[in-house]
C-alpha positions in Angstrom: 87.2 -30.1 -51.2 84.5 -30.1 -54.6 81.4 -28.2 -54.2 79.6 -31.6 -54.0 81.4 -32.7 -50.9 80.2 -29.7 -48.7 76.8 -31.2 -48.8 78.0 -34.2 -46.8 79.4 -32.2 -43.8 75.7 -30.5 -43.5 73.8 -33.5 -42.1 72.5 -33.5 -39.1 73.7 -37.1 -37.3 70.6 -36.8 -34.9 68.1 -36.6 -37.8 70.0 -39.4 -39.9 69.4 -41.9 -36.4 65.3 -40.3 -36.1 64.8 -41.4 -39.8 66.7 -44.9 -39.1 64.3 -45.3 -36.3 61.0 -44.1 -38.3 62.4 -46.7 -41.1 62.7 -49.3 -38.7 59.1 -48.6 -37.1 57.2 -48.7 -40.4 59.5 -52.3 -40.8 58.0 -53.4 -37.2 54.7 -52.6 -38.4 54.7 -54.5 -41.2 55.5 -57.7 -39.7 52.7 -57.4 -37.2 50.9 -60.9 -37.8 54.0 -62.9 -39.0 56.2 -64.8 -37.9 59.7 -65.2 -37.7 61.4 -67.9 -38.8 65.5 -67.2 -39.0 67.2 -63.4 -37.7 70.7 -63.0 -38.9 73.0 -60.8 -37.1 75.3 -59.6 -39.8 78.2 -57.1 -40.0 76.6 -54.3 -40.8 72.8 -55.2 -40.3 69.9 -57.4 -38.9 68.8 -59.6 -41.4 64.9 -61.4 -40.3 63.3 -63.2 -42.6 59.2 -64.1 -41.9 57.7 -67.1 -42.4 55.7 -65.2 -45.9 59.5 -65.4 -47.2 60.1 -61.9 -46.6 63.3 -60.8 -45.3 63.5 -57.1 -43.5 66.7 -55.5 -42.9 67.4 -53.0 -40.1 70.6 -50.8 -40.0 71.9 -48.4 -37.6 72.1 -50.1 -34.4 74.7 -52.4 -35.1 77.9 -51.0 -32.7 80.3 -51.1 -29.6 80.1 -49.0 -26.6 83.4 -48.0 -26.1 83.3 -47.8 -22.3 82.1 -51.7 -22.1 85.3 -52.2 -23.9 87.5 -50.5 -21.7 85.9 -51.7 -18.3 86.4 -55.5 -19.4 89.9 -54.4 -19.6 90.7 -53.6 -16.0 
């Protein structure tokens, strides 16, 4: 392992979702007052676009809960 890569094995997965969900809040806030006029659900994200033309992304929800999977299966 580099020096460099040490740095990625120090962050905190519980701070990396609080400043997904602060990101997304400030996002929220900024479309108070618009409206939406298309929402995307992508691979890897939520694409909503407003009727100004803007289009907000949001990250970091998108997942499977494992034990939904493996209930269906019995």
């Amino acid at each position: 392992m580099n020096r460099d890569d040490s740095h990625l094995l120090e962050i905190d997965p519980e701070a990396l979702r609080a400043a997904e969900f602060m990101q997304a809040q400030e996002l929220l806030q900024a479309m108070v007052g618009r409206r939406i006029v298309s929402a995307q659900l992508e691979e890897t994200r939520i694409a909503i676009e407003t009727d100004d033309g803007s289009i907000y992304y949001f990250y970091g929800f998108m997942g499977e809960d494992s034990s939904e999977d493996e209930t269906e299966g019995s």
